[in-house]
Structures are given as structure tokens and as C-alpha cells.
GUZA-855506 format. One record per residue (C-alpha): residue in one letter; x, y, z; residue number from 1. Coordinates in Angstrom, 2 decimals, decimal comma, always signed. Example, Ala and Ser with C-alpha at 12.3 -4.5 7.8 and 13.67 -1.06 7.14 Angstrom:
2
@type a&east +12,30&north -4,50&up +7,80&seq 1 .
@type s&east +13,67&north -1,06&up +7,14&seq 2 .
//
This chain:
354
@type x&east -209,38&north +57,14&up +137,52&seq 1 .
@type x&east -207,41&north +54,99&up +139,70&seq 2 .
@type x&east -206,56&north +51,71&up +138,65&seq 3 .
@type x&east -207,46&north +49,34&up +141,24&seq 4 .
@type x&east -204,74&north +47,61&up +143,61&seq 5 .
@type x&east -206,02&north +43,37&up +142,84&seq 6 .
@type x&east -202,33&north +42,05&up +142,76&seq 7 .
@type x&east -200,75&north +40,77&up +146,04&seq 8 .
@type x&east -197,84&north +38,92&up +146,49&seq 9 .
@type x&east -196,40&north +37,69&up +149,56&seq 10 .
@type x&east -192,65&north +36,51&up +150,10&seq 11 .
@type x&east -191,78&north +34,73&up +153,37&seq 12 .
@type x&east -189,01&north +36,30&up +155,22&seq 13 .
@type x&east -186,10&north +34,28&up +154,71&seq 14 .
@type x&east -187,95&north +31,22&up +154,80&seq 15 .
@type x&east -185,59&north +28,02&up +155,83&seq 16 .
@type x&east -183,35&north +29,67&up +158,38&seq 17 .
@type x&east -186,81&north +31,35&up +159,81&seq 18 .
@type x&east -187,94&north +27,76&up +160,46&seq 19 .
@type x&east -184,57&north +26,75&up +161,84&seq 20 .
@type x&east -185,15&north +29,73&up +164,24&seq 21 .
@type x&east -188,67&north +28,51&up +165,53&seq 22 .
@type x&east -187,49&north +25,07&up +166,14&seq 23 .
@type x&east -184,58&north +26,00&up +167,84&seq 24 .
@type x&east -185,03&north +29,04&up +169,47&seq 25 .
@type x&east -181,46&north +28,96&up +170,82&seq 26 .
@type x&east -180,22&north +30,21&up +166,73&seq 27 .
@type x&east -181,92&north +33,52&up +167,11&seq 28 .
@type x&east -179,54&north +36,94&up +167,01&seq 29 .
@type x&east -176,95&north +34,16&up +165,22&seq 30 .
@type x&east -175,51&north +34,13&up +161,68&seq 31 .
@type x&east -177,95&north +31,13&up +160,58&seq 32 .
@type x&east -176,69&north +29,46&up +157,17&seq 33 .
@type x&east -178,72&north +27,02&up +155,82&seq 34 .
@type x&east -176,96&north +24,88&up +153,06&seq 35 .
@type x&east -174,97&north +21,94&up +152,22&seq 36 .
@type x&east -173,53&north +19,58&up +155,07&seq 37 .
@type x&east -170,01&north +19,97&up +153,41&seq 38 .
@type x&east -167,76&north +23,14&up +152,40&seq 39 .
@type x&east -168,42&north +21,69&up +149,22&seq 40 .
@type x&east -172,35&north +23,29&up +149,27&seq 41 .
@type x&east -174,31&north +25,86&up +148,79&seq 42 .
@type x&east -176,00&north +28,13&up +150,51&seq 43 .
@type x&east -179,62&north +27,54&up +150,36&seq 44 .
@type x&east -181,08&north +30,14&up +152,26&seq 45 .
@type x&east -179,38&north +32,49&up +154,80&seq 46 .
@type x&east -181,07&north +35,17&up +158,07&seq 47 .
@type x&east -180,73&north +38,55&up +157,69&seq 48 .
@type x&east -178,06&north +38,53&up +160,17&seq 49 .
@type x&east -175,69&north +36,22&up +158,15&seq 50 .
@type x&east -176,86&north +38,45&up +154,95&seq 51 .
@type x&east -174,80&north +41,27&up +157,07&seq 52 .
@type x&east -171,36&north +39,88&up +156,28&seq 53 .
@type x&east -172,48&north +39,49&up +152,34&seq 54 .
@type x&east -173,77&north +35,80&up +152,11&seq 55 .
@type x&east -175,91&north +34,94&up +150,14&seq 56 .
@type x&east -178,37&north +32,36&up +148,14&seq 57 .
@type x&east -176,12&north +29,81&up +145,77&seq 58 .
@type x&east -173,29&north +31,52&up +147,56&seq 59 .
@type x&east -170,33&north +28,48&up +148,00&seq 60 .
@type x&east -170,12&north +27,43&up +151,39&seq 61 .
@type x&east -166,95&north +27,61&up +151,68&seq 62 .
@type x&east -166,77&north +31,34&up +150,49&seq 63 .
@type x&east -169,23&north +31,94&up +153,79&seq 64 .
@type x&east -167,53&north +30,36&up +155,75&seq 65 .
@type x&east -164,43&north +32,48&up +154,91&seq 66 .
@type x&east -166,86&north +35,73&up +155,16&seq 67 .
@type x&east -168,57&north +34,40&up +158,52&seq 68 .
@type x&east -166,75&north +31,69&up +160,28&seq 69 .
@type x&east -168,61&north +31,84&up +163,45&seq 70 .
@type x&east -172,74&north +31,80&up +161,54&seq 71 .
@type x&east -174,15&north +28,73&up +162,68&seq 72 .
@type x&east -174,39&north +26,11&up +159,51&seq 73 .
@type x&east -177,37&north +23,67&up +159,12&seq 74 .
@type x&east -178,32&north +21,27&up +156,45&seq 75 .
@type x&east -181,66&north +21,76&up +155,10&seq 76 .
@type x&east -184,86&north +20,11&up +156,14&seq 77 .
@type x&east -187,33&north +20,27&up +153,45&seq 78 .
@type x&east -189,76&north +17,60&up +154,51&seq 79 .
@type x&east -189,77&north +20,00&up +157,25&seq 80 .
@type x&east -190,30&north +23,19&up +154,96&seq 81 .
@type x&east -192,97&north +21,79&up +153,46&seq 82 .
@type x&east -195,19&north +21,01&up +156,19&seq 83 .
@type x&east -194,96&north +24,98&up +157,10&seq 84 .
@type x&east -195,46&north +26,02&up +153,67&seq 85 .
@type x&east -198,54&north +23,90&up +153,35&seq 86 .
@type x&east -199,76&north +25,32&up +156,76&seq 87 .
@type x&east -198,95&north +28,97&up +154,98&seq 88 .
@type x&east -200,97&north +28,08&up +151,71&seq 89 .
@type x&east -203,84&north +27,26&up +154,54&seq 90 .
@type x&east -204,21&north +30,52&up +155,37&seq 91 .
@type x&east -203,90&north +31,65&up +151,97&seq 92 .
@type x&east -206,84&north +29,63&up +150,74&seq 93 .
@type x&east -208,92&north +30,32&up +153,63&seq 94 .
@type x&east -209,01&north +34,23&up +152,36&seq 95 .
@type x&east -209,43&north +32,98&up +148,47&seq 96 .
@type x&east -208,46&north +30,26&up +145,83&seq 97 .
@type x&east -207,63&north +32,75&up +143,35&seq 98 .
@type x&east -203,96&north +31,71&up +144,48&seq 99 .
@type x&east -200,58&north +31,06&up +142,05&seq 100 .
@type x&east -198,13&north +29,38&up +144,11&seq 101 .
@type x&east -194,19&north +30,50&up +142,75&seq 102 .
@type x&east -192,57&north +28,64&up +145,38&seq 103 .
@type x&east -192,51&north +26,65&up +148,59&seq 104 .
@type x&east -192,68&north +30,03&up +150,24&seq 105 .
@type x&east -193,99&north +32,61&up +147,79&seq 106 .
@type x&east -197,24&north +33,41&up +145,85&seq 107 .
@type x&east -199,51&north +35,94&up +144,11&seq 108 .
@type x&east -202,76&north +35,96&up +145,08&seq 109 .
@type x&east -205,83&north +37,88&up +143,21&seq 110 .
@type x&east -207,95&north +40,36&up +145,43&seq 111 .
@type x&east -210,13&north +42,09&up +143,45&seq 112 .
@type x&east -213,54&north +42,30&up +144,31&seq 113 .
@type x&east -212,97&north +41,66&up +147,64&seq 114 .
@type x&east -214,49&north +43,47&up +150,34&seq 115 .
@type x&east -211,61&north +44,50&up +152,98&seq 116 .
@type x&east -208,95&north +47,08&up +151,61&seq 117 .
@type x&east -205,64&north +45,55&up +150,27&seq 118 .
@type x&east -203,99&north +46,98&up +153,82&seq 119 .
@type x&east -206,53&north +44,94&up +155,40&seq 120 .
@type x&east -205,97&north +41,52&up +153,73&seq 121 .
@type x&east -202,14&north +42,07&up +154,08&seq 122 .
@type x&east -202,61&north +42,44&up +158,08&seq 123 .
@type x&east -205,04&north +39,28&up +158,19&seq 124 .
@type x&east -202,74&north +37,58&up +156,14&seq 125 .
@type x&east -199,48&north +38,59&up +158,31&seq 126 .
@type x&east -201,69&north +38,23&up +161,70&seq 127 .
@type x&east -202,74&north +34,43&up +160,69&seq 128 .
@type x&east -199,48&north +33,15&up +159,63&seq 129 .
@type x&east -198,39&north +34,53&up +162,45&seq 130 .
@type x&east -200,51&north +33,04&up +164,83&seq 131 .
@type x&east -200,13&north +29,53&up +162,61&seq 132 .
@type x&east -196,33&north +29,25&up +162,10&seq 133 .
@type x&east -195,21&north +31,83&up +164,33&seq 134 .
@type x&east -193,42&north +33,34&up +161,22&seq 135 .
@type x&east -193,34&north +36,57&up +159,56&seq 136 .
@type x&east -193,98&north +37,64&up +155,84&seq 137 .
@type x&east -193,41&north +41,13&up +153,68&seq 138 .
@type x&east -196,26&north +41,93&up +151,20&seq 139 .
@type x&east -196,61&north +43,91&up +148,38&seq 140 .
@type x&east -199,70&north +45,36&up +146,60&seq 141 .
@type x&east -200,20&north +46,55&up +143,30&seq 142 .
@type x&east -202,40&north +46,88&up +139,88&seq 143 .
@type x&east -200,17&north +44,55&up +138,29&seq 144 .
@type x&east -197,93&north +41,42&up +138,98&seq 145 .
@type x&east -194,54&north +43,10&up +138,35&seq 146 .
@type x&east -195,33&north +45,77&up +140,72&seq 147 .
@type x&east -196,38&north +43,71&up +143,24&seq 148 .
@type x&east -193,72&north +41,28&up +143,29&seq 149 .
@type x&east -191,34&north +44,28&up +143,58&seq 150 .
@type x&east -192,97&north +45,76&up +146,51&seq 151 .
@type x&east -193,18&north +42,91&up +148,23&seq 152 .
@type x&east -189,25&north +43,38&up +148,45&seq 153 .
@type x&east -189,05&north +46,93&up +149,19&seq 154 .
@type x&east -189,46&north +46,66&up +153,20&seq 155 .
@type x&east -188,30&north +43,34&up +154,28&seq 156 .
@type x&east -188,77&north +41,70&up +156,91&seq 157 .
@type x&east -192,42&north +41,63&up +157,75&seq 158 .
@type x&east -192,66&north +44,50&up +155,21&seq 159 .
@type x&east -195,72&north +45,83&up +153,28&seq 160 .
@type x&east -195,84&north +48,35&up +150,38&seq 161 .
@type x&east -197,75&north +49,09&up +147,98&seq 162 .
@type x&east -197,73&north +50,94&up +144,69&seq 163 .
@type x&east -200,19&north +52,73&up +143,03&seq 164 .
@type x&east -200,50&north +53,97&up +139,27&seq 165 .
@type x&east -199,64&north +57,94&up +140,74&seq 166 .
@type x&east -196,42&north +56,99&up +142,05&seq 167 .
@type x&east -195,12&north +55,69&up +138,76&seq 168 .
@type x&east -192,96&north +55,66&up +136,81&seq 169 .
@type x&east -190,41&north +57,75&up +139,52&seq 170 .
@type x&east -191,13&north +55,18&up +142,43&seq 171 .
@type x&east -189,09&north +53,25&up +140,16&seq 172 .
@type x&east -186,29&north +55,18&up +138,98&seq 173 .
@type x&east -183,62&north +54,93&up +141,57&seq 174 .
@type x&east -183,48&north +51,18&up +141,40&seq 175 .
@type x&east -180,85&north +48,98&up +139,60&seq 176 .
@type x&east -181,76&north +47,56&up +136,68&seq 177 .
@type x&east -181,59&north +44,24&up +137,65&seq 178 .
@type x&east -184,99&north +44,64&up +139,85&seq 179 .
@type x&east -186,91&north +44,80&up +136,93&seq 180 .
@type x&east -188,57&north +41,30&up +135,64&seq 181 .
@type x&east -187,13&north +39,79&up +132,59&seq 182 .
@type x&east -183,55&north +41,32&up +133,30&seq 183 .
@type x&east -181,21&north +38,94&up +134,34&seq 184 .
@type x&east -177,60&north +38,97&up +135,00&seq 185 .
@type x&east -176,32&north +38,69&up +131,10&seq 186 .
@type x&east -179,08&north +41,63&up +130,20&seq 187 .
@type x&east -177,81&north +43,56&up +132,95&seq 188 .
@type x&east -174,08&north +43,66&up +132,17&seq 189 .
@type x&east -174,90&north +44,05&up +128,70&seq 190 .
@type x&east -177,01&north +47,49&up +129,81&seq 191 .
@type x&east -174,57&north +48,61&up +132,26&seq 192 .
@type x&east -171,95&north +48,05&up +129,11&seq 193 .
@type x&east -173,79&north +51,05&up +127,60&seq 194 .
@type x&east -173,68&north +53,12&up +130,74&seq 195 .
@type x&east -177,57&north +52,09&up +131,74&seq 196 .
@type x&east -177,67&north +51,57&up +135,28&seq 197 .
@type x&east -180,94&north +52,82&up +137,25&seq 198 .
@type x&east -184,37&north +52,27&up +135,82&seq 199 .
@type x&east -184,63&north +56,07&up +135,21&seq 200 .
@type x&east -182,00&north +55,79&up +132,66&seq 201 .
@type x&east -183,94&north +52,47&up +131,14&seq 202 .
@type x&east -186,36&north +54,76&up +130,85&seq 203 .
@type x&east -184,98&north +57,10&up +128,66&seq 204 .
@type x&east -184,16&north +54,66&up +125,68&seq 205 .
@type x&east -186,36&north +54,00&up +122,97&seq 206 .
@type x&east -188,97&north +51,40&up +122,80&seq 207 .
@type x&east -187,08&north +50,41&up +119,32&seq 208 .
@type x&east -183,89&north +49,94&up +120,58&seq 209 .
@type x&east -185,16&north +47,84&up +123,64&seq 210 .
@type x&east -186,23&north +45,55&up +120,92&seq 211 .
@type x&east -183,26&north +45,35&up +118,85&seq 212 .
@type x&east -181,12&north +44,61&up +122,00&seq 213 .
@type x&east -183,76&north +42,32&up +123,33&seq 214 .
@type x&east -185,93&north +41,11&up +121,26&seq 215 .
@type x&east -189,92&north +40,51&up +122,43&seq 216 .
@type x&east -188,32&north +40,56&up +125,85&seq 217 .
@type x&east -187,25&north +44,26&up +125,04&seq 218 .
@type x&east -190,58&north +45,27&up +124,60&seq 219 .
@type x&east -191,88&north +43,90&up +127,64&seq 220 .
@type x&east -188,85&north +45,42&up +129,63&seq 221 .
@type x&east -189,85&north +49,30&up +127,76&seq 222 .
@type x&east -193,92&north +48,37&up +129,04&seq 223 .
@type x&east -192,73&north +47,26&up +132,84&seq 224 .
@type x&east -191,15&north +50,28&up +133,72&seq 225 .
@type x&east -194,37&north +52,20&up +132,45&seq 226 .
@type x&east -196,71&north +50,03&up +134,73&seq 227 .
@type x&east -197,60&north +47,65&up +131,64&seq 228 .
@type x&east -197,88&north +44,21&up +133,12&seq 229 .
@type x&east -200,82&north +41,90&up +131,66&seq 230 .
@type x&east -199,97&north +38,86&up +133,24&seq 231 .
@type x&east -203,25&north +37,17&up +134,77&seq 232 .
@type x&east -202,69&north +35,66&up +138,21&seq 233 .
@type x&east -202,65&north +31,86&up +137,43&seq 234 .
@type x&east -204,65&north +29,79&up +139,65&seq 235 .
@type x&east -203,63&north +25,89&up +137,72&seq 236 .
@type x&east -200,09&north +25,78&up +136,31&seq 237 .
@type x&east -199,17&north +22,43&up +134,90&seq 238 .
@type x&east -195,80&north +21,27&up +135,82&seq 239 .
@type x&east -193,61&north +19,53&up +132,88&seq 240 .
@type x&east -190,67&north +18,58&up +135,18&seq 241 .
@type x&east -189,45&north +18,48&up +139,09&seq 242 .
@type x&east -185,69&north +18,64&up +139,84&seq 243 .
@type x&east -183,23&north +19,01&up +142,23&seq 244 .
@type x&east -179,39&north +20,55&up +141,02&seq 245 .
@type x&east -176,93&north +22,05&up +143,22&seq 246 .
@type x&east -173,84&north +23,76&up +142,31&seq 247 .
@type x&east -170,99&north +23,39&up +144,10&seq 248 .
@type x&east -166,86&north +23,14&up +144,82&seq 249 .
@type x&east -164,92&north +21,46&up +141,42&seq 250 .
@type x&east -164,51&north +18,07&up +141,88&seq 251 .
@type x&east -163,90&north +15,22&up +139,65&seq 252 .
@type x&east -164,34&north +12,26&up +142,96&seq 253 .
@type x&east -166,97&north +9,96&up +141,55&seq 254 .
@type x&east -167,71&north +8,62&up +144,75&seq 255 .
@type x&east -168,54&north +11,90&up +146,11&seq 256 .
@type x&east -170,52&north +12,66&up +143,17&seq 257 .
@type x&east -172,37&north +9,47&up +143,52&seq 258 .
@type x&east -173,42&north +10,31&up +147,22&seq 259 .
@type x&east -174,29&north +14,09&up +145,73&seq 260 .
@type x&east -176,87&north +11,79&up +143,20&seq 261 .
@type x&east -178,12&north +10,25&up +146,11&seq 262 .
@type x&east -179,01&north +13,44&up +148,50&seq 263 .
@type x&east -180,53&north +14,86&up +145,46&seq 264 .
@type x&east -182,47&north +11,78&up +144,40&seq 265 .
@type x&east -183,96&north +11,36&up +148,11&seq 266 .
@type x&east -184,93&north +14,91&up +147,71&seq 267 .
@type x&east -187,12&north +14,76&up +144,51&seq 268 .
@type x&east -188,53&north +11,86&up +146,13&seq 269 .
@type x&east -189,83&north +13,93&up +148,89&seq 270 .
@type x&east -190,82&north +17,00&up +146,57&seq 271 .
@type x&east -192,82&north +14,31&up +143,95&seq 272 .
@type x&east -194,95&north +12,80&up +147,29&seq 273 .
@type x&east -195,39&north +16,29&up +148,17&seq 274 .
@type x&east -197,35&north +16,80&up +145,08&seq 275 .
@type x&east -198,62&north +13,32&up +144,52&seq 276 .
@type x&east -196,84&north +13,17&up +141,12&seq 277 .
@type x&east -194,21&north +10,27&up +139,65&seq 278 .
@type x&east -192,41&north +10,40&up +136,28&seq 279 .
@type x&east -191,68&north +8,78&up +133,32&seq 280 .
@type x&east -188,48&north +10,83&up +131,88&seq 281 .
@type x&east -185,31&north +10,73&up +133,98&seq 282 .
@type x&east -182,53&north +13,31&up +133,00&seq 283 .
@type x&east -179,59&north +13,85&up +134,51&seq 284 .
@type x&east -177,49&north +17,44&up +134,01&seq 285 .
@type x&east -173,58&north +17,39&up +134,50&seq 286 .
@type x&east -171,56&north +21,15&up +134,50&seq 287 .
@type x&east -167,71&north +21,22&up +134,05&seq 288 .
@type x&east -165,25&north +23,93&up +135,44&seq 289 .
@type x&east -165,73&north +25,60&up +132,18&seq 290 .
@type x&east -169,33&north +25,80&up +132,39&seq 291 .
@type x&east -170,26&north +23,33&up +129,40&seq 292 .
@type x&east -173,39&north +21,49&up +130,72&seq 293 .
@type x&east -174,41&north +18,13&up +129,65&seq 294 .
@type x&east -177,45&north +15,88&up +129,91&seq 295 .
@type x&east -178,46&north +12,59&up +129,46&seq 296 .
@type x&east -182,02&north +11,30&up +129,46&seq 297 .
@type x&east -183,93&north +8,12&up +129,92&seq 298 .
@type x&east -187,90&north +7,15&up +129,31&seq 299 .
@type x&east -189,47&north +4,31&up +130,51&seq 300 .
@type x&east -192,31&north +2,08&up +130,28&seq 301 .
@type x&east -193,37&north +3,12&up +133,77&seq 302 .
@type x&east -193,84&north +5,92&up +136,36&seq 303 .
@type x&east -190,78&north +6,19&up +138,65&seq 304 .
@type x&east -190,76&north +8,08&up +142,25&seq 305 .
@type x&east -189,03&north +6,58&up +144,83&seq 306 .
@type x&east -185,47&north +7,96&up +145,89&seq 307 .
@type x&east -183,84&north +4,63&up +145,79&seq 308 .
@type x&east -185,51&north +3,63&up +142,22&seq 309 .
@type x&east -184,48&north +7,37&up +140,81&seq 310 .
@type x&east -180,88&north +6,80&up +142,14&seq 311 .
@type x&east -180,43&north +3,54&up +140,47&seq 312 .
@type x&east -181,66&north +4,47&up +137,29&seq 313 .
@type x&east -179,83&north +7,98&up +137,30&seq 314 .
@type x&east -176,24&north +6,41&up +138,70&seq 315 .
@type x&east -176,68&north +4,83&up +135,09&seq 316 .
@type x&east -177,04&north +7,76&up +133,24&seq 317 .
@type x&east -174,47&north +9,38&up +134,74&seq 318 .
@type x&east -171,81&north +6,20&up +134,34&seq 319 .
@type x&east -172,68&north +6,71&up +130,69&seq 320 .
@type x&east -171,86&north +10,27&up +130,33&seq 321 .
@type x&east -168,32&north +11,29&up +129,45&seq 322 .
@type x&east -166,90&north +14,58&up +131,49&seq 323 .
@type x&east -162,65&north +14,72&up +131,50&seq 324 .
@type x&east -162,91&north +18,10&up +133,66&seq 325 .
@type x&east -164,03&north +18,79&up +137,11&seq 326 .
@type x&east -167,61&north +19,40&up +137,87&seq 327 .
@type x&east -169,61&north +22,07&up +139,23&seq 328 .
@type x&east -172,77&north +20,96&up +139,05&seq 329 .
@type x&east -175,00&north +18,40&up +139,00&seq 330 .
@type x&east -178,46&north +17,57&up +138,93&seq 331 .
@type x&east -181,67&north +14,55&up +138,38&seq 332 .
@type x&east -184,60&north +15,55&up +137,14&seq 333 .
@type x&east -188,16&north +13,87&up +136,28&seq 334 .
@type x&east -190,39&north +14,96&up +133,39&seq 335 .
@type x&east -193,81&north +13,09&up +131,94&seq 336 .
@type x&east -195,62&north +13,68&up +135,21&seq 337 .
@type x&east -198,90&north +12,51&up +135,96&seq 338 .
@type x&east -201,03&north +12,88&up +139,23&seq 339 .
@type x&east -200,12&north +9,14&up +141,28&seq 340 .
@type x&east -204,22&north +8,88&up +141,68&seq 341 .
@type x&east -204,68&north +8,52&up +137,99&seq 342 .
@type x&east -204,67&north +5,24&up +136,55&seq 343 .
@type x&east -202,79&north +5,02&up +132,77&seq 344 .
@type x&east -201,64&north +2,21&up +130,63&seq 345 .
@type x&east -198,73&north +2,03&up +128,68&seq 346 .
@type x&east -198,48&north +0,57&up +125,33&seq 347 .
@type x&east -195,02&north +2,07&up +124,52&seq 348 .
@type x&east -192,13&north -0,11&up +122,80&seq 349 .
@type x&east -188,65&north +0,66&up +123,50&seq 350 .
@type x&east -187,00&north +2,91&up +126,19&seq 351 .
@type x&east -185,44&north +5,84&up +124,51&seq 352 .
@type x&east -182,38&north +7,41&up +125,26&seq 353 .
@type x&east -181,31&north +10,95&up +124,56&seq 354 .
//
């Protein structure tokens, strides 16, 4: 018996420089970088032409610029981003609520039981966000999330795929290792240290010895690439913290790092009124040359949310922490969120500091 296709997940196509594109028409068939407003950024998002000369997300920009010195550069807008991806969740709800949100741009959505075929919801999905944003999306269908997810990668731009239960496990086998959930880039140099480079030859090794490199996580990896996935699509995830940390050039100027504290601390404000959350817990998260990350924390009697009220509080923080080598990253971060429309009183005593 077939197992039924009720996992979707959509992916838009390279979201931020997409909606660069639409609001300035004059970027398309360009090299569009999306990043930092200095050499001493990142690369947030890229097109698919800049992707041609090897750039990519987290990718220095001053390592793009050296790989593409004509792409067109723009800071990112994310008051802006949000307003599209709130128009794309729209459409999303308007099919069903059975929705988990991933990202600003990227979600799984449950479709079982619904009338029209999966091919069907992916074209009225793709034709409304379409006519909405004038964007496209690729999505992938599947009978569980892991599948999904990956087929929603397999044709990109404004792809759709879908796999079934009779195409696996070989669907699967040419791919790198490092497509498959749960692998990240310290699991996949430590497989491709044993010779293990393509999920076919994952496949061969033993359930046993998955778990002895691994752990629980080796298990899961052995049941993936077998089409084991029981992951529920998620419809209410609770949130313990909201962020914003770049990486970016080594640098030990303060005052540079100071106005890096500020961009970032303007940003979480947006991302908190986004949501309608504010915090209680402030941390802030230092990384030297040598890749030794630090962090300092903060609680306080009451919610926090503004940009200028999170900078303040976080330039302390960081004054107090102690770093002799350059840094490479830094980041502000709020945790002890409540929703802003409910009311709570606080009876704690001291601040505490971590």
C-alpha cells in the first residue's frame, strides 16, 4: 500500500535578493548580493546568478567581492522581508492552519485529508504567491518531513518534486552526505574521514555503528535514509529566545564593534514587534580569531524591546567582557519572552548576572 504524500514544504527562491529584484526591477539578470553595508559583512542571501561565481550564504563579503566584483551589493531590508513573508504565510493559511513556520521564508505545511492532489495544492500555492508577491517558490512533497524538505531543494527555482515510498531508498543514493538531516559539517568530515561520501554508501553501514559514532543522532541518521521520519508537523512552537549574530572580518576596533551592537540591536527590535514579544534575559555572544566564544548575560525586573533600550543595556555587557584577540563574531540576544498583550507582575529581587 502506498503511504500517503501529507508532508509539504515550501522554500522561497532565494528570498531577500528576490525582493530586491521586485522592487527594483532594474537588478534583474545582475549578480544581486544581499549582505552587510561594509567588506566587513556577510552575505545574507545571494540570486542564483551571483551563486554562479561560488557565493554564498555567511560567505565574507569581502571574499565575494574578490569572486564577483561587478554583483550589485545591497544591505538588507528586513522590515521589508517581513511584510512579504507575512503576505506569503497569507496564502498559506488561506489553504490550511495546519502550518509550522521554519523561517521568514520557509515552512511545512500538513495536507492530509485534503481534497485536491499534492500537485494540485503545490500549483495553487505557487499560482497565489505569485499573483500576491509576484515571487516564485520550489516545493517538495513527501510521506515524511525529511523527504519533503529535501525535495523541496531538488529543482530550484520555482521547482516541485516529490517523493514517494517506491522511489526509496535509491532516489537517495547519489547525494552527499551532507543533504541528509542531522548531518552537519563536523559529522560529515568525520564520515568522509572513513571514506563515506554518498548516501548509498551511508547506507551500507550498520545501524550499530551509526550509533557508536553518533549516538541517538546515529540512529535517526540509519532510519532517514530508509524513509523513517516521525516528526509531526508542528502547528505552535514556543520560542525561548530571538537573536541577531553576524560573523564577520577580525577586528579588535571597539567603536566599530559598538556600531555592529547597534545594527544588530535595531534589528531584534524589529524581529520582537514582528512577533509582539519583549524579553527579560539579555545575552550578549563575543567569538575570537580562534573561535573561543563567550557570553555574558543579564535579567531584569522588566520586559525590554526597544532597539535603543537593548543597545544600552547590551553596550554594558559587552564593556564587561574581557576578549585580548580579534573578533569574529558577535551577537545580542533576548530570552524570557512573553506575548507584549499579556499583562505579568514581577516580584523578583536582584538582577542576576551570568
Amino acid at each position: 500500500m502506498e503511504t500517503s504524500l501529507d508532508f509539504l514544504h515550501l522554500d522561497m527562491d532565494a528570498f531577500f535578493a528576490a525582493v530586491e529584484e521586485k522592487d527594483n526591477p532594474k537588478l534583474k539578470g545582475h549578480p544581486v548580493i544581499v549582505g552587510g553595508r561594509s567588506d566587513r559583512g556577510i552575505v545574507t542571501t545571494c540570486n542564483y546568478e551571483a551563486r554562479k561565481y561560488g557565493i554564498h550564504s555567511a560567505m565574507p563579503i569581502f571574499m565575494a567581492k574578490e569572486r564577483c566584483p561587478h554583483g550589485i551589493y545591497v544591505p538588507g531590508r528586513m522590515k521589508r522581508y517581513q511584510e512579504i513573508s507575512k503576505q506569503v504565510f497569507q496564502v498559506l493559511r488561506g489553504i490550511t492552519d495546519r502550518i509550522e513556520p521554519l523561517s521568514i521564508d520557509e515552512a511545512y505545511m500538513d495536507i492530509s485529508g485534503m481534497e485536491k492532489s499534492p500537485e494540485e495544492i503545490a500549483a495553487l500555492i505557487k499560482a497565489r504567491v505569485m499573483t500576491e508577491t509576484g515571487l516564485t517558490l520550489s516545493i517538495g512533497v513527501s510521506f515524511n518531513k525529511f523527504l519533503a524538505k529535501l525535495a523541496s531543494d531538488w529543482n530550484k527555482p520555482d521547482g516541485f518534486m516529490k517523493i514517494t515510498q517506491e522511489m526509496m531508498p535509491e532516489i537517495l543514493f547519489p547525494l552527499p552526505v551532507s543533504k541528509v538531516y542531522g548531518i552537519g559539517s563536523k559529522s560529515r568530515k568525520r564520515l568522509n574521514d572513513i571514506g563515506i561520501y554518498t548516501v548509498e554508501e551511508l547506507y551500507r553501514l550498520p545501524e550499530d555503528f551509526l550509533m557508536d559514532m553518533f549516538g541517538r543522532g546515529g540512529k535517526e541518521i540509519y532510519d532517514r535514509i530508509r524513509g523513517v521520519d516521525r516528526r509531526i508537523v508542528t502547528t505552535t512552537r514556543e520560542r525561548k529566545s530571538m537573536g541577531v549574530e553576524r560573523t564577520f572580518r577580525e577586528t579588535r576596533d571597539k567603536k566599530l564593534l559598538m556600531e555592529r551592537l547597534r545594527e544588530y540591536s535595531m534589528e531584534l527590535e524589529k524581529d520582537l514587534e514582528s512577533r509582539n514579544i519583549h524579553g527579560r534575559t539579555l545575552t550578549v555572544k563575543i567569538k575570537d580569531e580562534d573561535f573561543h566564544s563567550h557570553t555574558r548575560s543579564r535579567t531584569f525586573n522588566h520586559y525590554i524591546s526597544h532597539g535603543e533600550e537593548i543597545f544600552n543595556l547590551a553596550g554594558i555587557l559587552f564593556n564587561e567582557m574581557e576578549w585580548e584577540k580579534s573578533l569574529r563574531l558577535l551577537g545580542v540576544s533576548l530570552s524570557n519572552l512573553m506575548d507584549r498583550s499579556m499583562e505579568q507582575l514581577s516580584f523578583l529581587g536582584e538582577e542576576k548576572i551570568q
